[in-house]
N, C-alpha and C positions, 0 to 999 in steps of 0.2 A: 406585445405578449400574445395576442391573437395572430398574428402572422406568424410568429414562431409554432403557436399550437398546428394551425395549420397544415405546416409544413413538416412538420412532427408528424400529423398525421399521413400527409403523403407519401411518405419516407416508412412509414410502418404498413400500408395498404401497398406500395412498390415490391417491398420484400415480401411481406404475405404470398402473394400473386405468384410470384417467380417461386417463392419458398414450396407453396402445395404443388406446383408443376413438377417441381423435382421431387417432391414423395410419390405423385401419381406417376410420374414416368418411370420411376423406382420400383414401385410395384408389380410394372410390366415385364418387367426383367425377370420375374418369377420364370417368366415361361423358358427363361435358360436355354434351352439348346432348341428354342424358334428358329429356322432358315429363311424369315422375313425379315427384308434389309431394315425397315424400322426396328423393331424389335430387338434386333441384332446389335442396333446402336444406339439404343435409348438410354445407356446406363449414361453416357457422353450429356448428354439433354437433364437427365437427374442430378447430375451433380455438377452440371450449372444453373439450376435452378437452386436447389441448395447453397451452393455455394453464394449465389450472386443476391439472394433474400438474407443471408445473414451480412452481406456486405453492406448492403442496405440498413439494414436494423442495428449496424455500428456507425453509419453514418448520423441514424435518429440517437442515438445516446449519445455523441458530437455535441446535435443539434441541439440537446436537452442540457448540455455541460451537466451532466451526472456526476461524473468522475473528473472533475478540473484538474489534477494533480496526474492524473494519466492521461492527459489530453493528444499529446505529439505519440503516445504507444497506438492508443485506439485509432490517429488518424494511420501511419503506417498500416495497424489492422486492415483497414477497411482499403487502401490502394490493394495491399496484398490478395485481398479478399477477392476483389475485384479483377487483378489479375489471372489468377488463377480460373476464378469463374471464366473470363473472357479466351482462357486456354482450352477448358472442358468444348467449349458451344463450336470452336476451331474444331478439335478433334470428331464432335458429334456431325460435322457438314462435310469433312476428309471419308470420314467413315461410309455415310449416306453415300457418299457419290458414286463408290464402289470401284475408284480407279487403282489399278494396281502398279502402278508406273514409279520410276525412278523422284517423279517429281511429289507424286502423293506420299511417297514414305520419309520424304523431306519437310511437306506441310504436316505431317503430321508429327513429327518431332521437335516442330520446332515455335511454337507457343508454350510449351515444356522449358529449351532451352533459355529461352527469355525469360521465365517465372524464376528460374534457378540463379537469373544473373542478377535480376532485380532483387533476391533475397540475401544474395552475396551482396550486390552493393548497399544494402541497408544494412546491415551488421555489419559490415566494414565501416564504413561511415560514423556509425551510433556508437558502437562497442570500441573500435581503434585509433579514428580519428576523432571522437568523441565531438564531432558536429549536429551542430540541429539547426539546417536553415528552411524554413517551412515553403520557403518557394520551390526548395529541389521537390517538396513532396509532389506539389502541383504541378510541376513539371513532368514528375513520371507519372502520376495522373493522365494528362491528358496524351504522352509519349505511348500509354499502356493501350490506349482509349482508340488511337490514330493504328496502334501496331497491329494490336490484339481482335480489340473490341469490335472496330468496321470491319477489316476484314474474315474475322471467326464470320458477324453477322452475313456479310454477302456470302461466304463459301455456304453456310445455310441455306439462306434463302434461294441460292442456285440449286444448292442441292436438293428441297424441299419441292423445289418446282420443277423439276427433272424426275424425281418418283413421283410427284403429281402428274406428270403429263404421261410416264408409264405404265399406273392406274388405270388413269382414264382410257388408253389402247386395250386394256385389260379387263375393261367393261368397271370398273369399281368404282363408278363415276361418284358417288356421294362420297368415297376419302379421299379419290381425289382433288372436287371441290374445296372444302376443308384443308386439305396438303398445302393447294396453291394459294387459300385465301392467308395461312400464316405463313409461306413462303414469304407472301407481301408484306405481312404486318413485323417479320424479321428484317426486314430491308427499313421498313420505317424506320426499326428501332432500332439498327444499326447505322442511321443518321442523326436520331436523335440521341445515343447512347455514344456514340465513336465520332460524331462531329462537330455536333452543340457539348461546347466545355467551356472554363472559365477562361474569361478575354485575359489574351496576353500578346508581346511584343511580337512575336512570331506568328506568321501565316502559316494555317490560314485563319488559327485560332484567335488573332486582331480581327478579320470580320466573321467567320461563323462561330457566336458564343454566347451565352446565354441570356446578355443583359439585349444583343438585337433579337434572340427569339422573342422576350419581353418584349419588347418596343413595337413585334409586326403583330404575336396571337394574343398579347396582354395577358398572357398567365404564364408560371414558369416552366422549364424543361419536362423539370421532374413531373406535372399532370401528366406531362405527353405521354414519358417512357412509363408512367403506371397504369394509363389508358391503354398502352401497345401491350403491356406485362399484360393484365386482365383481360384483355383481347387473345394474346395467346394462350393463355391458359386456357380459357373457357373454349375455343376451337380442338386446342389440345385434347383436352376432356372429352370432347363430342367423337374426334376420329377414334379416339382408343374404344368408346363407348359404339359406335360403328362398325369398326373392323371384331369387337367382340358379338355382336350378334351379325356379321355375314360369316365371320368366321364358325361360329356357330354350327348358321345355316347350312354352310358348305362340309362341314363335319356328318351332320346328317344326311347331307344328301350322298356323300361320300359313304357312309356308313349305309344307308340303302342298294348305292352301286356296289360295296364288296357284299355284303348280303344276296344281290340277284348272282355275281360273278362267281358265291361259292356252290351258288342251284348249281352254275351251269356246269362248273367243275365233279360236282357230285352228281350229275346228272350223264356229265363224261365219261366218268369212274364205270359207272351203272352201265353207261351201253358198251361200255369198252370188257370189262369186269365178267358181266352177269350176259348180253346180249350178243356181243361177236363172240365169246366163248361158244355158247352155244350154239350159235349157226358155224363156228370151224366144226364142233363134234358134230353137227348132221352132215357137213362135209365129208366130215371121215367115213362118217357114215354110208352114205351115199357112194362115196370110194369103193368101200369096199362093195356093196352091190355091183357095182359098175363091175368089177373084178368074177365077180359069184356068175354074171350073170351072163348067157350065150344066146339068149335072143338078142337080135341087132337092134330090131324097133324099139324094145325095150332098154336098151345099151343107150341108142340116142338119146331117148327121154331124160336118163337117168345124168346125160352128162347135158343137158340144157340146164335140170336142177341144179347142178353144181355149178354153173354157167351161173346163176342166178343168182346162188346162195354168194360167191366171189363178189359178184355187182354188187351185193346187197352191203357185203362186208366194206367195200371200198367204200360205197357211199355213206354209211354210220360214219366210217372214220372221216373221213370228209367233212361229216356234220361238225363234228367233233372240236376237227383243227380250224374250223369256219368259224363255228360258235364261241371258244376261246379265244382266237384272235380280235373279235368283235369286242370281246368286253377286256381287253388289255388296256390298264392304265398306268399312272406313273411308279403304284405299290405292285403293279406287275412288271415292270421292268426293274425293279430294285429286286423284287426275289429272282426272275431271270438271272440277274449278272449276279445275287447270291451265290446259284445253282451255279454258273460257268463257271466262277470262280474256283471254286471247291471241287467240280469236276478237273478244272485244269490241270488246280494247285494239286489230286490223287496223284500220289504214287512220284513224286518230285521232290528233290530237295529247295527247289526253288521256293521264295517267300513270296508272296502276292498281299497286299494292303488293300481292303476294300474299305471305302467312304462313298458315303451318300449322306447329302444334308439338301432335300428340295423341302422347301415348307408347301403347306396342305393348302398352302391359299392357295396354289396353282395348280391344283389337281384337275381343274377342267379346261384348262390353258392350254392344250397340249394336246393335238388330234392325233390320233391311231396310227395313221401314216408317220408323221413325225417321233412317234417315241418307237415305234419297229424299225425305222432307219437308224434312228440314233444307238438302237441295239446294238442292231449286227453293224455296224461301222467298229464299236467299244469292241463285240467280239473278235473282227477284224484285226485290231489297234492289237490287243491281246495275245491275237493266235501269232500275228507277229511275232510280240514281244518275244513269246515262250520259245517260239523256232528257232530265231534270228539272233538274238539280243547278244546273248551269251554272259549277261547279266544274272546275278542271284536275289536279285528283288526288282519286284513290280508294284506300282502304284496305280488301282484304277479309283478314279475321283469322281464323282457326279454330285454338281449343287448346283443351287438357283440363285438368278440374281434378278433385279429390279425386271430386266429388258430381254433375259434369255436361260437357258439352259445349258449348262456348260459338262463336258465330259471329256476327261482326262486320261491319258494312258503314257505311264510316265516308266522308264527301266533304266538302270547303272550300267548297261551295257557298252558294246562297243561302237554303236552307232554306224551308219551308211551314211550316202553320198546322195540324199534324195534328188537332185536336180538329173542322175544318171541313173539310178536304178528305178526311177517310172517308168521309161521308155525299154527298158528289158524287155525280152521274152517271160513269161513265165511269173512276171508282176501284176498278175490282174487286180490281187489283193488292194493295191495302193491306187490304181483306177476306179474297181469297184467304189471306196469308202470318198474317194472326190466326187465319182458322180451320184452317190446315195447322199452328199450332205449338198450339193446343188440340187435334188428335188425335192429338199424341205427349206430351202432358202438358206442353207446352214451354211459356214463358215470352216471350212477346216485346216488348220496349221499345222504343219509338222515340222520340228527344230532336233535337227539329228547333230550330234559330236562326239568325239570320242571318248564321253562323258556318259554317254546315254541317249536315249531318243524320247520325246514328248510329241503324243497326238494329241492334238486336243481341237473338238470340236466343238460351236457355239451352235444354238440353235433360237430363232426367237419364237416367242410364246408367241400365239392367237388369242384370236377374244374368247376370254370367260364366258361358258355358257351360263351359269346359274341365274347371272343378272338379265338376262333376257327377256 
C-alpha cells in the first residue's frame, strides 16, 4: 500500500510540473504579436505542458483504481492524452527552428496526422469491432512513445540548443545558458519518456524498459521523468523571468535612444525651420545690396558675405543629415520604408503591402551600416518592382529571426531573366543591391518567373550592445 502511495504521489508531482509549465508558458503568449522566436512558439510548449500533466494525473487515478468500472476508458484517456501532448512539444521544436523548407511543413503536420489515426483506430476498435485487448493499448503506448515522444523531444532539444547558441552570439549569455541547460534536460527526458517503457517481445523495448532502468538506478522511471519535468520547469521559469527584466532593460534603454534621436530631429527642425531660413533672407538680403551697390571694393565684400552665408548654409545642412544618420535605428528604418512606401504607392493604382514584425530584443543587434544598406537595397528591390514588374501588387516584408534579419520585396508581375539582365547596360540597380548586401555580409536572392519576382535579402545580426 505504501508503494502504491508512493507512486501515486510521483504520478501527481510529474503532472504538477509539466501542468504549471504549460500555464506559465500560456501566459507568455499574452505578448501576441512578439517577433521573438520564443515567444512566437511558446503556445506549442503550453499546451504540452497541459496536456501531458493531466495525462499524468489520469494515469494517478489508474493507479488509485478510483473508478474500476471505467478502468479500459481512463487507460485509452491517458495514451490519448499523451499522444497528443507528445504532438504539441513536435510542433513547439519545428516551430523553434524556424526552417521553412518542404520538409519542415511535413514535420510539422505530421504528429497531427498520427493523433487523428490513433483516435480513428480506437473507436473503430471499441465502438465497431467492439474489442478490448489491453495489450494493443500498451502497444500504442510505447508505438506513440518511439514515434511521437523521442523524436518531438530531440527536434526540441536541437532546437532549444540552436537558439541557445544564437543568444549567446547575441551577447544574451544568461538565456542562453538556461536555453541550452533544458535543451539537455529535453534530450534526457526524451530517453526517459520515448525509450524507457514497458518490456515487451519487440526490440528494443525487450532490453530498454523499465524493470532494467530498475535493476541499474534502483528506483523507477517515473522519479527520473519527474526530476527532468521539475528540472525544466523550474529553468523554464528562470529564462522567462530573465528575458523579462533584459527585456525590460532594453525597452528603456530603447526608450532613452528615441528620446535623444527626437532632440536631434527637433533640433533639425530648428536649424533647418528657424536657422537656414534666416541666413537664405540675409542672402537675399545681401543680394540685393550687391545689386544697389557701385562701389567695387564694396561689391567684393559683399559677395565674400554671401560666399559665406552659402558655406554656412551647406554646413548646417550637413550637420543635419550627419546627426540623423548617426542615430538611425531599427524604428528608423521601419518609418523610412513607412514614408517610401506611401511616397511610391502616391498617385498609382498599384497596391503595395507593408509588414514589419522585428521584435525589440534586437534593437542593438544591428549597426548603422548594416540597416542603411539594408534600406536602400529594399528601396532598390521596390523602385524595381514599381518600373519593371508590370504587376498590380507589391509585397515589402521585413522580420527577424533567431540568426538574422530578413527583407523581402515580392511583385505578381512578369518577371526577367536575372542570369542575362545583370550584365546589361543600364542595370546598375541589380549590381548596386549585390554589392550593398556583400558589405554587410548579407545574402541576397532573387527568384524571378513569369509569376513574379522575389528579392529577398538576409542579413545577420551582431553582438548586442546592452550586455556589454
Amino acid at each position: 500500500m505504501l508503494e502504491a502511495e508512493k507512486t501515486t504521489l510521483v504520478f501527481f508531482i510529474y503532472g504538477l510540473a509539466f501542468f504549471s509549465m504549460g500555464i506559465s508558458a500560456l501566459q507568455q503568449n499574452t505578448y501576441g504579436d512578439s517577433n521573438f522566436t520564443l515567444l512566437k512558439s511558446i503556445k506549442y510548449l503550453g499546451y504540452f505542458g497541459l496536456v501531458h500533466g493531466m495525462a499524468e494525473w489520469v494515469w494517478m487515478i489508474i493507479m488509485l483504481k478510483a473508478y474500476p468500472d471505467f478502468y479500459t476508458e481512463f487507460f485509452a484517456l491517458a495514451i490519448y492524452l499523451n499522444t497528443l501532448s507528445f504532438s504539441f512539444l513536435w510542433r513547439f521544436g519545428t516551430e523553434l527552428i524556424e526552417y521553412n523548407g518542404i520538409f519542415n511543413k511535413i514535420t510539422k503536420r505530421l504528429p497531427y496526422i498520427v493523433s487523428v489515426f490513433w483516435a480513428i483506430e480506437f473507436f473503430y476498435f471499441y465502438f465497431v469491432q467492439k474489442t478490448f485487448l489491453f495489450k494493443w493499448f500498451f502497444v500504442d503506448d510505447i508505438m506513440n512513445r518511439y514515434f511521437l515522444g523521442l523524436p518531438g523531444s530531440l527536434i526540441t532539444c536541437y532546437a532549444l540548443y540552436k537558439n541557445a547558441r544564437a543568444l549567446n552570439l547575441l551577447n544574451y549569455k544568461k538565456i542562453a545558458s538556461r536555453l541550452k541547460g533544458i535543451s539537455y534536460l529535453f534530450l534526457l527526458y526524451g530517453i526517459l519518456s520515448g525509450l524507457i517503457v514497458d518490456e515487451r517481445e519487440f526490440f528494443p523495448a525487450s532490453i530498454l524498459n523499465r524493470q532494467m532502468f530498475m535493476n541499474i538506478f534502483n528506483f523507477p522511471v517515473e522519479v527520473g521523468r519527474t526530476a527532468t519535468a521539475i528540472s525544466i520547469t523550474i529553468l523554464f521559469i528562470l529564462v522567462i523571468d530573465i528575458f523579462r527584466l533584459e527585456t525590460k532593460q532594453k525597452l528603456a534603454r530603447l526608450s532613452r535612444s528615441n528620446a535623444a534621436g527626437l532632440e536631434r530631429r527637433k533640433l533639425g527642425r530648428e536649424l533647418h525651420d528657424i536657422i537656414i531660413q534666416n541666413l537664405f533672407a540675409s542672402g537675399l538680403a545681401v543680394e540685393n545690396l550687391i545689386e544697389n551697390t557701385e562701389d567695387a571694393h564694396n561689391k567684393e565684400s559683399l559677395l565674400n558675405v554671401k560666399s559665406n552665408l552659402n558655406d554656412t548654409i551647406g554646413l548646417i545642412r550637413s550637420f543635419i543629415q550627419n546627426s540623423l544618420a548617426q542615430s538611425m535605428d531599427l524604428e528608423d528604418l521601419n518609418v523610412k520604408l513607412q514614408e517610401l512606401v506611401q511616397q511610391v504607392q502616391r498617385g498609382r493604382i498599384l497596391r503595395i503591402k507593408y509588414r514589419y514584425n522585428v521584435s525589440e530584443i534586437y534593437t542593438s543587434c544591428l549597426s548603422n551600416e548594416k540597416i542603411t544598406e539594408l534600406y536602400y537595397i529594399l528601396k532598390e528591390a521596390l523602385t524595381n518592382a514599381v518600373k519593371h514588374s508590370n504587376g498590380d501588387t507589391i509585397e515589402v516584408i521585413v522580420v527577424s529571426t533567431i540568426d538574422s534579419i530578413r527583407g523581402t520585396v515580392k511583385d505578381n508581375g512578369s518577371g526577367f531573366d536575372y542570369s542575362k539582365e545583370i550584365y546589361k547596360e543600364n542595370h546598375y540597380g541589380l549590381l548596386s543591391m549585390n554589392e550593398r548586401a556583400a558589405i554587410v555580409s548579407g545574402i541576397l536572392n532573387i527568384d524571378s518567373s513569369s509569376n513574379g519576382t522575389e528579392v529577398k535579402i538576409i542579413i545577420p545580426w551582431g553582438v548586442c550592445e546592452y550586455e556589454k
